[in-house]
C-alpha positions in Angstrom: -14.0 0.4 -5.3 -17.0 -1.5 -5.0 -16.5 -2.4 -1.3 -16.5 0.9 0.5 -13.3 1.8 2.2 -11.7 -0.8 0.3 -11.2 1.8 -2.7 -9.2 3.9 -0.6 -5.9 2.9 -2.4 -7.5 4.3 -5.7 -8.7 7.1 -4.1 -4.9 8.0 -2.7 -3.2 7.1 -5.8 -5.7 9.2 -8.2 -4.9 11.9 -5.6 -1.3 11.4 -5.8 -1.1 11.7 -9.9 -2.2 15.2 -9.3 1.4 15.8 -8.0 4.8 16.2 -9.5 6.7 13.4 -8.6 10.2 12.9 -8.8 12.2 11.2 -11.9 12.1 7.9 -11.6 8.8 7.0 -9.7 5.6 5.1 -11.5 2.2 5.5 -10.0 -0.2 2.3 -10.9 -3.2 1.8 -9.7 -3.7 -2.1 -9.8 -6.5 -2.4 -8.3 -7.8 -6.2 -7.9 -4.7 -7.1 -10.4 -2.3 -8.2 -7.4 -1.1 -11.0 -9.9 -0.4 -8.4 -12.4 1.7 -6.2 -9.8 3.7 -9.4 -8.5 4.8 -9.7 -12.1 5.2 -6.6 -12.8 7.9 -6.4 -10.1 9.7 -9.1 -11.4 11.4 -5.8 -13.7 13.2 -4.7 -11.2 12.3 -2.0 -8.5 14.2 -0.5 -5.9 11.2 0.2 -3.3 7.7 -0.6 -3.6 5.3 1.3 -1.8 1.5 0.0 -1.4 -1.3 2.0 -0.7 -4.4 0.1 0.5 -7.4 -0.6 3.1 -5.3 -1.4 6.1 -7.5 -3.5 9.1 -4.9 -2.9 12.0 -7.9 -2.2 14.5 -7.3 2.0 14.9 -9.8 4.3 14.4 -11.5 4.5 11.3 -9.3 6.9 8.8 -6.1 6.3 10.8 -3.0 6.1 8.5 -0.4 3.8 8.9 3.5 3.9 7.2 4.2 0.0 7.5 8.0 -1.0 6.8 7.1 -4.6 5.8 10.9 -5.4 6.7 10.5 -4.2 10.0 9.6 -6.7 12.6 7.2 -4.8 14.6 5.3 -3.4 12.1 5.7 -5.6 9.1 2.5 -7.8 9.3 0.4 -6.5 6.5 -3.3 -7.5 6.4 -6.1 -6.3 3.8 -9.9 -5.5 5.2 -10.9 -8.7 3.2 -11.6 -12.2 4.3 -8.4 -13.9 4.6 -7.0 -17.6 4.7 -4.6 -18.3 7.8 -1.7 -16.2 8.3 -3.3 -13.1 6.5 -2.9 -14.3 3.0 -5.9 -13.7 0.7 -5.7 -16.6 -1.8 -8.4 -14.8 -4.5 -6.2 -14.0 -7.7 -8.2 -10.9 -7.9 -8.2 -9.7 -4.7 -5.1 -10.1 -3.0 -4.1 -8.2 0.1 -0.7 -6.8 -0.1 1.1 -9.5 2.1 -0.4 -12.5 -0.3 1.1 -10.1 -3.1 4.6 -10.1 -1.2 4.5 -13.7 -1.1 3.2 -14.8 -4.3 6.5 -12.2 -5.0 8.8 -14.2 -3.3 7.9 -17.2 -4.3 8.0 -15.6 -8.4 12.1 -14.4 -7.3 12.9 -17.6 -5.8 11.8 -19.2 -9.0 13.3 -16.8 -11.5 16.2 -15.4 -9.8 14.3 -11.8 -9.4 15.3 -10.1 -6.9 12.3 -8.0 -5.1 12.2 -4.7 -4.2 14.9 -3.3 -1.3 12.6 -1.8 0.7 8.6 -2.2 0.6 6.5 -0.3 2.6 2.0 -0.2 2.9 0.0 3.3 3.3 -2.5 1.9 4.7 -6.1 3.4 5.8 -7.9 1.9 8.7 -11.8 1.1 6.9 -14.6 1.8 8.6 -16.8 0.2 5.8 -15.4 -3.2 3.4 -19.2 -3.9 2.4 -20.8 -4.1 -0.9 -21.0 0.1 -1.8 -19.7 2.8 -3.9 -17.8 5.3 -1.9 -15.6 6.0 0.9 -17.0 6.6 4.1 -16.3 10.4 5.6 -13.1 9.5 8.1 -11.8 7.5 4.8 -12.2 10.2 2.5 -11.1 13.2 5.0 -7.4 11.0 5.1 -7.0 10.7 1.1 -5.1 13.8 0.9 -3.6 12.9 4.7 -2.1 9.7 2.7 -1.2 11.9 -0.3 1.1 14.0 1.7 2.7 10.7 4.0 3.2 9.5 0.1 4.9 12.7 -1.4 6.9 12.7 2.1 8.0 8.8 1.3 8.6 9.9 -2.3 11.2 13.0 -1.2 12.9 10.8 1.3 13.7 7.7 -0.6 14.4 9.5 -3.8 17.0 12.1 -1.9 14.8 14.9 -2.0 15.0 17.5 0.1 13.3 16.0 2.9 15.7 14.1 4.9 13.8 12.7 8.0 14.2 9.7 9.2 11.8 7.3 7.7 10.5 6.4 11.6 9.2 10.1 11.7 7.5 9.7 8.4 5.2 7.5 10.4 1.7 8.8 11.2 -1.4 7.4 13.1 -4.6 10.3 12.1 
């Protein structure tokens, strides 16, 4: 929250709790605790769905459904500086594909198994810099993300919504 756009994910998931959800579903806001969510996992989850600050190079406020299983559009990077192949290595800030791996390395050691299906909300930035705030196109696609998320939510947990994920999937 104190890098601009990069709050977006609390922003979305604040929004979210507003909402009845279905049986069944926890809402967490983890914030820089990536660590924390990795373990968290380790109890067991059926699908995982991430909301963050998603640099994909769209216009600022575009929304993104990512099937991190899916070849063409499972490469998940965070707005934040990042080590080769994507993966910031920060403990406190970790980008949702450094907290897949640090997952799969956790289940490979334990036995866990992660998550079926994991999917990112993400939010194309416009501002990552030092600030309080989300900037307007940001903002304006909070509750945009809110209803992709609740859509998500009624899909995956047999609600009455029965689209196929692939039209879930939204660009503005």
């Amino acid at each position: 929250m104190f890098l601009g756009d990069d709050g977006f994910g609390g922003e979305a998931v604040r929004a979210l709790s507003a909402h009845p959800l279905p049986d069944g579903v926890e809402v967490t806001d983890f914030g820089v605790r990536g660590v924390h969510l990795a373990y968290q996992l380790l109890d067991g989850y059926d699908t995982l769905v991430l909301v963050d600050a998603t640099a994909r190079g769209g216009e600022p406020g575009t929304l993104y459904l990512i099937d991190v299983d899916d070849p063409e559009t499972g490469a998940v990077a965070g707005p934040g500086p990042a080590e080769p192949g994507g993966a910031v290595l920060d403990g406190h800030h970790m980008s949702p594909d450094a907290v897949l791996a640090l997952l799969g390395t956790l289940c490979a050691g334990t036995g866990s198994r992660p998550p079926r299906r994991t999917y990112v909300v993400g939010c194309e930035p416009a501002v990552v810099e030092e600030g309080i705030g989300l900037s307007r196109p940001v903002a304006e696609a909070v509750p945009r993300a809110v209803g992709m998320l609740r859509d998500l939510l009624r899909d995956d947990t047999g609600g009455t919504d029965h689209r196929p994920l692939h039209e879930l999937r939204r660009s503005s």
